[in-house]
MARBA-3410 file (N, C-alpha, C, O; in Angstrom, 1 decimal):
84
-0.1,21.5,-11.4,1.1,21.7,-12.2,2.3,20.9,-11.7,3.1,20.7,-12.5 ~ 2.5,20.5,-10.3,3.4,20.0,-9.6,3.4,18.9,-9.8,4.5,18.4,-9.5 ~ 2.6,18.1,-10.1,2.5,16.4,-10.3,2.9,16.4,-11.9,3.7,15.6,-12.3 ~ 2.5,17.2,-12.6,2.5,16.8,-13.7,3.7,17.1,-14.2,4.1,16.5,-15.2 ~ 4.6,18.1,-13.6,6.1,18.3,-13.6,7.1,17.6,-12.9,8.3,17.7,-12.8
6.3,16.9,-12.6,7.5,16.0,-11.4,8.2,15.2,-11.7,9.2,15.0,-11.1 ~ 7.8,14.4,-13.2,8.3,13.1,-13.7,9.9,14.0,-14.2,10.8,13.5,-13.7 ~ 10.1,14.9,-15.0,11.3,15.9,-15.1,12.2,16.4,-14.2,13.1,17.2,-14.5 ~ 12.0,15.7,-12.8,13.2,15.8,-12.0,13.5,14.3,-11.6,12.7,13.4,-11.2 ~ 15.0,14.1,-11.9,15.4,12.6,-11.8,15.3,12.2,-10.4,14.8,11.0,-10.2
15.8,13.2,-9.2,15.8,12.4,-8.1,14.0,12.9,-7.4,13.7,13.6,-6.4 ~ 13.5,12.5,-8.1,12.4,12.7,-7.1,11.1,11.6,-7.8,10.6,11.7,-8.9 ~ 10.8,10.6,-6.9,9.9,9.3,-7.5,9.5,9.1,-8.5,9.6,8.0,-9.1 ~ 8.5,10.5,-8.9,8.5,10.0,-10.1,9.1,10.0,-11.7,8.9,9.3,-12.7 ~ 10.1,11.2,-11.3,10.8,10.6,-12.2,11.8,9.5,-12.8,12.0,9.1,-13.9
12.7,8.8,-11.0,13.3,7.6,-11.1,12.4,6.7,-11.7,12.8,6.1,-12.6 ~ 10.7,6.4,-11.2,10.2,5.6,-11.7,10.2,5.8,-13.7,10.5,4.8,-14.4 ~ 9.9,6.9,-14.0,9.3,6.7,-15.5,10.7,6.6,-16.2,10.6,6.1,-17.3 ~ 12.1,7.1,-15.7,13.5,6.7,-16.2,13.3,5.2,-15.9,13.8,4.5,-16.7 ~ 12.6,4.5,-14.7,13.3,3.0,-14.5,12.3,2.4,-15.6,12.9,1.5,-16.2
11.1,2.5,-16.1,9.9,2.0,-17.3,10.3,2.5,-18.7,10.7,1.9,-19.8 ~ 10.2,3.4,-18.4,10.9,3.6,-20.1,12.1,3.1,-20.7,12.3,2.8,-21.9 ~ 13.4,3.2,-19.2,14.4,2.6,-19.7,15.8,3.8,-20.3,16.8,3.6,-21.0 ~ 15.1,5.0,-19.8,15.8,5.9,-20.7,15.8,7.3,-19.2,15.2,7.4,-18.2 ~ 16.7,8.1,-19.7,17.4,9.2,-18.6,16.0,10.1,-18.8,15.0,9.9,-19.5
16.4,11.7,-17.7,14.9,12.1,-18.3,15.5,13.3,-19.4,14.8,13.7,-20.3 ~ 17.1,14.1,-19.3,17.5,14.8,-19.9,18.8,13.9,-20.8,19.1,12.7,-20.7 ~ 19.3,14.8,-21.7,20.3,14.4,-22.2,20.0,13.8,-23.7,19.1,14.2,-24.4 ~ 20.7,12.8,-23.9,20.6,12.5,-25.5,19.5,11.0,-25.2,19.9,10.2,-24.3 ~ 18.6,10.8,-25.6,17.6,10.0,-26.0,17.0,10.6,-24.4,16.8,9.6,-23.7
16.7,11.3,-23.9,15.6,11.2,-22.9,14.5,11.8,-23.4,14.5,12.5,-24.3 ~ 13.5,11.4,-22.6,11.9,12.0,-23.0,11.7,13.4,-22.5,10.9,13.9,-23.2 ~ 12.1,14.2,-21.4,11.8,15.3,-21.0,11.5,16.5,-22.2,11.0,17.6,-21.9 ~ 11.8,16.2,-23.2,11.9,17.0,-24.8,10.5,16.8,-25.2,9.8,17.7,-25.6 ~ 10.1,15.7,-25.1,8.7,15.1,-26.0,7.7,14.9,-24.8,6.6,14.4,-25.0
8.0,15.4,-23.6,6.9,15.3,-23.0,6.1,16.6,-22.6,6.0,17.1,-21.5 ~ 5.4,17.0,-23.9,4.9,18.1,-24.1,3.9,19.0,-23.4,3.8,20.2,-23.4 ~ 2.7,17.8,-22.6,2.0,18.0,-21.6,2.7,18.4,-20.2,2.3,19.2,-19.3 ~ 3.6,17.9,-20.2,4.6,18.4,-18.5,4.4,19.8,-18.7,3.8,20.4,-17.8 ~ 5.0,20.4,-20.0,5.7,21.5,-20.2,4.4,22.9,-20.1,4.6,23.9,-19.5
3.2,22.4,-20.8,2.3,22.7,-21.4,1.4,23.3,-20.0,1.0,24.4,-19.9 ~ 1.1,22.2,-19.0,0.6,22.2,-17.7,0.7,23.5,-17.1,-0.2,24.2,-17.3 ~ 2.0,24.0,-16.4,2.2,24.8,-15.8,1.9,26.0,-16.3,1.5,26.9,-15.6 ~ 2.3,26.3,-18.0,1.7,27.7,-18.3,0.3,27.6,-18.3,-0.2,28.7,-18.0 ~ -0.6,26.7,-18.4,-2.0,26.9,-18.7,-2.1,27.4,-17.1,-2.4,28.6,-16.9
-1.9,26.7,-16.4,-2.4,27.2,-14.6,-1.8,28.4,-13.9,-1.9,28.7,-12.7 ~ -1.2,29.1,-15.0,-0.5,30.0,-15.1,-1.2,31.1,-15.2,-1.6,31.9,-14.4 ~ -1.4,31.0,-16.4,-2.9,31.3,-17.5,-4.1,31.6,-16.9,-4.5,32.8,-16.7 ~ -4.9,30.5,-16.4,-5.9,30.5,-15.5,-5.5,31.1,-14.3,-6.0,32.2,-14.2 ~ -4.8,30.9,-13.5,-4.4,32.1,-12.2,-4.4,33.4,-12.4,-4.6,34.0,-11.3
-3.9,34.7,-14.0,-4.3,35.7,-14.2,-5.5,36.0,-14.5,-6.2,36.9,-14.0 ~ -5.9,35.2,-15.3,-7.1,35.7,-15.8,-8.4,35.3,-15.1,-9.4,35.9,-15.4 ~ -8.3,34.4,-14.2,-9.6,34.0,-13.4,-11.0,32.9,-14.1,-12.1,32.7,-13.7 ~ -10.1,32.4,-15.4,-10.7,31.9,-16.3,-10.6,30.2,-15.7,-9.6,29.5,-15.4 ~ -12.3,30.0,-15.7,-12.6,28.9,-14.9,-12.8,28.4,-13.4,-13.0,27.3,-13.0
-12.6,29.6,-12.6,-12.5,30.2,-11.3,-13.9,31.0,-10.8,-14.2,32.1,-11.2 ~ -14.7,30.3,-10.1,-15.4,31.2,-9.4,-15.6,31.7,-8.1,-15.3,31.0,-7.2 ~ -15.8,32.7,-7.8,-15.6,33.7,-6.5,-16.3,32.8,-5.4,-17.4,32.3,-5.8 ~ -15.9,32.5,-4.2,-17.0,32.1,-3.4,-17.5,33.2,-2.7,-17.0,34.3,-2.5 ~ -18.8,32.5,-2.3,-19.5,34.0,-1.8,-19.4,33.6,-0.2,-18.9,32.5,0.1
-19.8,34.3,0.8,-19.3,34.8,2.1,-19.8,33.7,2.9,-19.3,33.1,3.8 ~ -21.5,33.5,2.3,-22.0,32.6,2.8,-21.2,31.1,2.9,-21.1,30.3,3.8 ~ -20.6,31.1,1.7,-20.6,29.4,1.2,-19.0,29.7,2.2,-18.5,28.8,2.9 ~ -18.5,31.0,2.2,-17.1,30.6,3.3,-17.6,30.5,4.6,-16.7,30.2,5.3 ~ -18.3,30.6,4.9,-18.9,30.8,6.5,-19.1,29.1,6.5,-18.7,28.5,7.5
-19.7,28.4,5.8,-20.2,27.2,6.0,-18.8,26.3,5.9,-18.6,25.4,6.7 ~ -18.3,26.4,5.4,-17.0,25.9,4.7,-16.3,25.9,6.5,-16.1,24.8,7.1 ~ -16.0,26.9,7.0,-15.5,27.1,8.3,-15.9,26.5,9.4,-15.1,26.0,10.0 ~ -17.3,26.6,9.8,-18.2,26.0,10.5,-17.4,24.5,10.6,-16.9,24.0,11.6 ~ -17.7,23.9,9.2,-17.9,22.2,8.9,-16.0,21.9,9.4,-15.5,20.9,9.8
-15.5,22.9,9.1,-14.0,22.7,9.5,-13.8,22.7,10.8,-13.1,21.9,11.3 ~ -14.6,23.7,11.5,-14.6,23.7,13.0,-15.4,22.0,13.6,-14.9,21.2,14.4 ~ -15.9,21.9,13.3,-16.6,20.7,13.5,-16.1,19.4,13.1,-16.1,18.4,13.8 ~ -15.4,19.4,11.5,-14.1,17.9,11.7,-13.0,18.6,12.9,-12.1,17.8,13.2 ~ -12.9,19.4,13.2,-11.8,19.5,14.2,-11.7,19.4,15.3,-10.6,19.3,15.9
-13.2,19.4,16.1,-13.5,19.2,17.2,-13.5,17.5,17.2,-12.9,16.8,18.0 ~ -14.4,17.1,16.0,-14.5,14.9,15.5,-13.2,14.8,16.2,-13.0,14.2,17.2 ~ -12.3,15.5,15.4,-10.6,14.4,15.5,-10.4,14.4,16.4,-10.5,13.3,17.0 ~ -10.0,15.7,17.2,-9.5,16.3,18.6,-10.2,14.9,19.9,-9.6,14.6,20.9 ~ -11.6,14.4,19.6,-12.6,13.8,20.4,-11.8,12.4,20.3,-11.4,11.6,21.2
-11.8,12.2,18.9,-11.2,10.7,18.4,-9.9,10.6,19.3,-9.6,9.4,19.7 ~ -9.2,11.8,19.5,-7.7,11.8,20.1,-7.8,11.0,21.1,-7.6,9.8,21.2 ~ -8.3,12.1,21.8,-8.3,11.6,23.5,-8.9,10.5,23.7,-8.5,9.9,24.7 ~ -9.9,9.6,23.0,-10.7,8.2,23.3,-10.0,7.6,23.1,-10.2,6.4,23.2
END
């Protein structure tokens, strides 16, 4: 939801960029922040999805256990990479 809202704040890259391409402010009289309906649209849906758990599945203990492991192990890689 944060990328896709980002273009709606002027001082932050991407919105200077799509004000500097379009040629136009992102609020005020002719700006696009009005018609940019997916910006707006984004954050309630993940909104949406975050109560209801809709498209979200549970991991199970096992698959966290492995998940951790493999984390332990790029962390030991880097840590190795450090010091060489």
């Amino acid at each position: 939801a944060g990328t896709m809202t980002s273009n709606l704040v002027p001082w932050n890259t991407c919105g200077a960029t799509m004000a500097t391409f379009l040629g136009v402010g992102q609020w005020g009289a002719g700006g696009y922040a009005p018609y940019a309906i997916l910006c707006w649209i984004n954050p309630l849906v993940s909104i949406f999805y975050g109560f209801t758990g809709i498209s979200m599945t549970k991991m199970t203990d096992e698959d966290y256990e492995k998940i951790l492991v493999q984390r332990e192990k790029d962390k030991a890689e880097a840590l190795a990479l450090l010091e060489a």
